[in-house]
N, C-alpha and C positions, 0 to 999 in steps of 0.2 A: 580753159587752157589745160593738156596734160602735163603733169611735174613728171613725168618720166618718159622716152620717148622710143624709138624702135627699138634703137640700138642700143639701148639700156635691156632691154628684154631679149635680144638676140644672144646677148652677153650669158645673162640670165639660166636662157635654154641652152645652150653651146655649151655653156658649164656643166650639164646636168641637173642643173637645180630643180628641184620640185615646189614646184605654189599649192600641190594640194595640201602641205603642211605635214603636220606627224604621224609617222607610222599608224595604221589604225586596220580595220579588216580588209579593207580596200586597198591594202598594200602588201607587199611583199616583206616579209620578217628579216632584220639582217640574220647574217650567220649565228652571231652568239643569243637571239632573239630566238632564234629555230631552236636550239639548244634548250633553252627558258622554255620555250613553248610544248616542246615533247616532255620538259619534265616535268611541268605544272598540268598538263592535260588540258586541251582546249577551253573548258568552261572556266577553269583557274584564270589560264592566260587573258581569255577576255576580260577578268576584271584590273589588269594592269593596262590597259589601252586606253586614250585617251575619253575621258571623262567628256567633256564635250563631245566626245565621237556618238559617246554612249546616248547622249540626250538628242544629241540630235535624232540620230537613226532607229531608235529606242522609243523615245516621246513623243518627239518634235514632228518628223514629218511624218509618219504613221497618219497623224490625224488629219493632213491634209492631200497625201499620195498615196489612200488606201483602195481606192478604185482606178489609179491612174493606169491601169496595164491599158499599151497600144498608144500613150500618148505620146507627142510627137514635143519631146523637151532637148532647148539646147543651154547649152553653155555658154557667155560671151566673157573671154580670156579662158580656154577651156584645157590648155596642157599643163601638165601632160596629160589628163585625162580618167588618173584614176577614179575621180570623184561622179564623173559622168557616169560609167561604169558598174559602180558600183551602186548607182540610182536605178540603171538598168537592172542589171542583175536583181535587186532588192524590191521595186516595182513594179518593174515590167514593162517601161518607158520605152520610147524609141529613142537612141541616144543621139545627140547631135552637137556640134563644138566649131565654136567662130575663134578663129585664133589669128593674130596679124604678121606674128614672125615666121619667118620661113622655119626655124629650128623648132620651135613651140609647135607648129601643125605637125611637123613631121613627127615628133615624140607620141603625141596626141594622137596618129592614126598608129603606130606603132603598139600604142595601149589600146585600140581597138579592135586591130589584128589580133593581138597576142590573146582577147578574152573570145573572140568570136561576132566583132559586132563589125558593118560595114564602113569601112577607113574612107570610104566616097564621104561618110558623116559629118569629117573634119574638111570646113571651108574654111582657106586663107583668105583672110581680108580682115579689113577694116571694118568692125560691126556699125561702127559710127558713122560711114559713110553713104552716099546717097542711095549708091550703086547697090549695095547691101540692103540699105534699108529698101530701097522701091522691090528686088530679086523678092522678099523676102516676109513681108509687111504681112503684120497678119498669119505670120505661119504657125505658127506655135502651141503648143496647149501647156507647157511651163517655158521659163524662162529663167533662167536665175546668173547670178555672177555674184563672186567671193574673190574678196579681196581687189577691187577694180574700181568701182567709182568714187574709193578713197585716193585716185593719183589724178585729178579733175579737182582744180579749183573751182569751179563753177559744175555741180553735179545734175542741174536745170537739165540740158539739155543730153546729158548721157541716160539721166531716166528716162526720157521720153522716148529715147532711140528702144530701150527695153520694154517700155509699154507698145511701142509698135510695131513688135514681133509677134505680140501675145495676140490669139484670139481673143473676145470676147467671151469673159468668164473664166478666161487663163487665169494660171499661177503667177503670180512673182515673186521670185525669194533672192532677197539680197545678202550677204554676209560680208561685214568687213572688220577688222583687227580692233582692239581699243587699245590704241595706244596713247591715253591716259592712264592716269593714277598711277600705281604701282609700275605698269607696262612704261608708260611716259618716260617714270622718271629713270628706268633703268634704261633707255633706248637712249634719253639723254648724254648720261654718262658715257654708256659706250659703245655708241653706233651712230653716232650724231648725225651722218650724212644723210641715214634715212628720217630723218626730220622732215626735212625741206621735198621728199617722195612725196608725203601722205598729207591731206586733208583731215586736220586735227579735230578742225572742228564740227565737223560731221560726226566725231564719234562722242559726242555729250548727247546724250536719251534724246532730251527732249530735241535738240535739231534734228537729230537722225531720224526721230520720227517725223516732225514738219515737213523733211521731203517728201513724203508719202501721202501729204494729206492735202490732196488738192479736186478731191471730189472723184478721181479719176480712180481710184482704185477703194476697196472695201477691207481692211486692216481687218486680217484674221490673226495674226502675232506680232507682237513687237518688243525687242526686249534686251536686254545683257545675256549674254548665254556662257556658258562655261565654268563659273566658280573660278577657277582660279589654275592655271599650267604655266609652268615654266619653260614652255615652247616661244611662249614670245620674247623671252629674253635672250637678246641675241648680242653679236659685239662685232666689230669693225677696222682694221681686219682682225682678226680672231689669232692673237701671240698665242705662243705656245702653251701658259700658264692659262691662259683665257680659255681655254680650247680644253682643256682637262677643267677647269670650272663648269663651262657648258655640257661637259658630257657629262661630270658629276649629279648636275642638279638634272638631266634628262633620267639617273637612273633615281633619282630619287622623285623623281615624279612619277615614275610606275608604281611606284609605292604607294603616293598619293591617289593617288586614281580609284586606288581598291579602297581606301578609307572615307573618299569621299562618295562614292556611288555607295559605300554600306552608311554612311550618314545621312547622304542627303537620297540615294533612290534616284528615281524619275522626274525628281524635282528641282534638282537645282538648289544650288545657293548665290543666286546672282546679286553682286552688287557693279555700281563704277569705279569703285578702287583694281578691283582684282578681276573680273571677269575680262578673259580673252578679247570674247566678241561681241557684236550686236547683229540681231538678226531680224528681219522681216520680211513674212508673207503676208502676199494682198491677193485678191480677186480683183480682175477689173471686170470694170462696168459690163452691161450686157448682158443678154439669155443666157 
């Protein structure tokens, strides 16, 4: 069953919202950021962006999309797109994006336009559905989705739709938010309504990994990812004192970011109190 439905994501996209998350290379700097940015000099700058950006694109996938130029990778919930994008650009991938709202495609080929990649990329539809799946089966040389099979009470049968895009010996990388521990309990307090969105308990390790472990695919990483960002703390609706809280602790996490990458490096300090996210790449079966 999905806990969120079209028109919750039309709302979403209509709004301008962005699902790929926090400012990072793959995005556009706000104004007073551009400012930051010319005055710190770009290598500076990079060490204020998000800290998980860093391992992931840094560490993480390097070691598994370092021959990937020419593959044929989509995205399923893929707007607005920057993250597609930016796999392109950084790879060399062929980009591709399944999106089901009409406002979410349309941002999504919008971001495709704008870097130079073909906007035909972005198919509207329902990845979940038959008509998708039969178009499509087997297409793929990566696959991945962030932030999506955490709004599925039952994640069974949204994997399988994901494995059966991939080629054999395709990628699969999953990401989705932890909102446990630290994350939980401030989501509780003051956003409560996204409770009842997300699939809680997919995000304790050890289930989040169980999904993955049914012979069908070959677990290359599994894990907590992030250390610790004050991006997921978020509030509902956002008063005015709220709203100056949240922007306060977004500048004091550029802070963070430089402290934690000269701490911890390439490595990470992931636990389940504090880490953002959890992340998994597989290989499935096959030549």
């Amino acid at each position: 069953m999905r806990l969120t439905d079209r028109e919750y994501w039309e709302r979403h996209y209509a709004a301008g919202a962005a699902e790929d998350g926090p400012p990072s290379a793959a995005s556009e700097p706000s104004p007073r950021g551009s400012v930051l940015r010319r005055w710190l000099g770009q290598r500076a700058w990079a060490w204020t962006l998000p800290y998980d950006d860093y391992l992931l694109w840094n560490a993480i996938l390097p070691r598994h999309l370092g021959a990937a130029r020419g593959w044929k990778a989509i995205e399923i919930g893929s707007a607005p797109g920057r993250f597609m994008v930016k796999l392109a650009q950084t790879f060399g991938v062929v980009p591709f994006g399944v999106e089901y709202t009409a406002s979410g495609a349309r941002a999504n080929r919008e971001t495709f336009s704008a870097a130079g990649y073909d906007p035909a990329g972005v198919i509207e539809a329902d990845a979940l559905s038959a008509e998708f799946q039969a178009t499509h089966r087997g297409g793929f040389d990566v696959v991945l989705s962030r932030g999506f099979i955490e709004h599925f009470s039952d994640s069974g049968p949204v994997l399988e739709s994901h494995l059966a895009l991939l080629k054999p010996g395709g990628l699969l990388i999953v990401m989705i938010p932890n909102l446990r521990g630290i994350y939980g309990f401030w989501t509780w307090l003051f956003n409560r309504p996204q409770m009842a969105l997300h699939n809680r308990t997919m995000m304790r390790l050890d289930r989040f990994r169980a999904l993955f472990d049914d012979g069908a695919l070959q677990s290359l990483h599994c894990g907590y990812h992030g250390t610790f960002s004050f991006w997921l703390f978020t509030a509902e609706p956002p008063a005015r004192i709220m709203r100056h809280v949240l922007r306060a602790l977004i500048i004091v996490q550029r802070g963070l970011n430089v402290v934690l990458r000269a701490v911890f490096g390439a490595r990470g300090g992931e636990t389940a109190w504090f880490s953002p996210n959890l992340i998994f790449i597989g290989r499935k079966a096959g030549p």
